[in-house]
DOSEFI-615156 format. One record per residue (C-alpha): z, x, y; residue in one letter. Coordinates in steps of 0.05 Angstrom, whole numbers, plus 5000, padded with zeros to 4 digits. Each point is the difference from the previous one (the first is absolute). Layout:
<recs>
+------+------+------+-------+
|   pz |   px |   py | selum |
+------+------+------+-------+
|    Z |    X |    Y |     A |
...
+------+------+------+-------+
</recs>
This chain:
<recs>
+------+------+------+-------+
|   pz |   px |   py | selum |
+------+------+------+-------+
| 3474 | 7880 | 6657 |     X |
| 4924 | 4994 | 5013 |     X |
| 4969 | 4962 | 4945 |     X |
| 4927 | 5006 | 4994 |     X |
| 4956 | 4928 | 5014 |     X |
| 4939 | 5028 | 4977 |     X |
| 4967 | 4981 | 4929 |     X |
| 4939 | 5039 | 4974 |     X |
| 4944 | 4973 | 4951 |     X |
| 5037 | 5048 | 4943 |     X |
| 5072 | 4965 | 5010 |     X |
| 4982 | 4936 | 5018 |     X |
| 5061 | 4955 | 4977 |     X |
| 4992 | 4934 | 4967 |     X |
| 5052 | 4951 | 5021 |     X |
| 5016 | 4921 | 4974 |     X |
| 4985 | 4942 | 5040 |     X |
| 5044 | 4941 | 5000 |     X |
| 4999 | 4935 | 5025 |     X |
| 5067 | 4990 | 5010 |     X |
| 5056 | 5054 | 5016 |     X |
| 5036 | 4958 | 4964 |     X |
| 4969 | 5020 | 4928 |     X |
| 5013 | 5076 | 5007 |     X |
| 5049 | 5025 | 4954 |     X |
| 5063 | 5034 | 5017 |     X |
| 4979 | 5081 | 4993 |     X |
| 4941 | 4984 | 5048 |     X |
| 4980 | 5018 | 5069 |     X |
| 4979 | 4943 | 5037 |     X |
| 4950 | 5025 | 5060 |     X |
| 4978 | 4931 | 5042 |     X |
| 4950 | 5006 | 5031 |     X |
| 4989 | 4955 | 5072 |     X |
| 4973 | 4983 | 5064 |     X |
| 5032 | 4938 | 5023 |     X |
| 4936 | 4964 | 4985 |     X |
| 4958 | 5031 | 5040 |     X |
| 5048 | 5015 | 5061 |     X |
| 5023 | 5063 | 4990 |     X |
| 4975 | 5066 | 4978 |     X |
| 4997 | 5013 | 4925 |     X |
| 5078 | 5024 | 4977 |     X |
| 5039 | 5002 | 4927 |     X |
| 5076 | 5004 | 4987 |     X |
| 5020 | 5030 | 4929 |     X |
| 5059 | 4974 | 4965 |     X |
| 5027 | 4982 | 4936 |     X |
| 5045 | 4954 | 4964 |     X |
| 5066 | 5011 | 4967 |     X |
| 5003 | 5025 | 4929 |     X |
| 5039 | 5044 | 4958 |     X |
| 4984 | 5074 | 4976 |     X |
| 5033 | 5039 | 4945 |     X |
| 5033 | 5047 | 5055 |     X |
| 5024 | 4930 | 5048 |     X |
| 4988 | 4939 | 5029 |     X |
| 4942 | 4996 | 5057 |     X |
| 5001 | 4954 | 5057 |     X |
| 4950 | 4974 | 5036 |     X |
| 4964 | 5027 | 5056 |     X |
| 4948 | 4987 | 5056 |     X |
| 4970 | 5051 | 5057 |     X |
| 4973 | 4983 | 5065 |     X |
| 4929 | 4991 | 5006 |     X |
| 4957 | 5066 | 5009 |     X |
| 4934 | 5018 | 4993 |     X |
| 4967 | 4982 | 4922 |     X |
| 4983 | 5074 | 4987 |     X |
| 5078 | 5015 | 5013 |     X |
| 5028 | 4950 | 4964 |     X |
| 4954 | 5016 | 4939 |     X |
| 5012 | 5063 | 5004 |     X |
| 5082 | 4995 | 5001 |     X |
| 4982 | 4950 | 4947 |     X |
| 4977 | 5059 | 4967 |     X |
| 5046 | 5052 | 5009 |     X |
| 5056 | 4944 | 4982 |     X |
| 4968 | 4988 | 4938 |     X |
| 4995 | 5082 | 4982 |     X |
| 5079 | 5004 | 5024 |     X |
| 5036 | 4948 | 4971 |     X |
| 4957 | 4982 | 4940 |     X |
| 4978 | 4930 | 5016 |     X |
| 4947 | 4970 | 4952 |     X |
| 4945 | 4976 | 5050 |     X |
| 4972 | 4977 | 5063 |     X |
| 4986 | 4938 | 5013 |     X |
| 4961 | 4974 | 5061 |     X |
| 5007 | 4925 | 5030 |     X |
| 4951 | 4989 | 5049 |     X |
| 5000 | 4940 | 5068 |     X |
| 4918 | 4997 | 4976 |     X |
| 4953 | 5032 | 4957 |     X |
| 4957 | 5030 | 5061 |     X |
| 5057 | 5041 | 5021 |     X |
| 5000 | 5055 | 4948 |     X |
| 4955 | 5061 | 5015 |     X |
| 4972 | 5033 | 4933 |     X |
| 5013 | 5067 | 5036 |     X |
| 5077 | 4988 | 4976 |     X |
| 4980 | 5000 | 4926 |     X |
| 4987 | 4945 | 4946 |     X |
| 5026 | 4935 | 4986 |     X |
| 5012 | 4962 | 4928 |     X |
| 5018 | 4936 | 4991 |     X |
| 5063 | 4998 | 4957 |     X |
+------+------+------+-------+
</recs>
């Protein structure tokens, strides 16, 4: 499957920063956002934590680090698939997030 990292002007998602991964709510994608304080290049993992659905229980989850256009865009196409309620970002530092991704809002 080849997911699709770009994001125009007209679809430009909006996404929730948090402070703490620890706040998101179960339903949620978690994208982190990182680069080993300035020692690495810029990567995210996308995960999630354990909550139930109508249809089953849903365990938590964690990728590998990729690229931040990849993971938001699985982000995405998880969200579409499976239904979950948001994205949520958690960010090392402010400075790392590039506007070209979309917006963010404070929850």
């Amino acid at each position: 499957m080849r997911l699709d990292t770009n994001v125009t002007t007209k679809e430009r998602p909006i996404y929730t920063v948090l402070d703490d991964p620890g706040l998101a709510a179960g339903n949620e994608i978690i994208v982190t956002i990182f680069d080993w304080q300035g020692k690495a290049p810029v990567r995210a993992t996308l995960g999630w934590i354990a909550h139930a659905r109508k249809e089953a229980e849903v365990g938590p989850d964690e990728s590998d680090e990729v690229e931040v256009g990849l993971a938001l865009a699985r982000a995405r196409h998880l969200q579409r698939r499976y239904g979950f309620r948001r994205i949520v970002i958690v960010l090392e530092h402010e400075d790392l997030w590039d506007p070209a991704w979309g917006e963010l809002v404070r929850r």
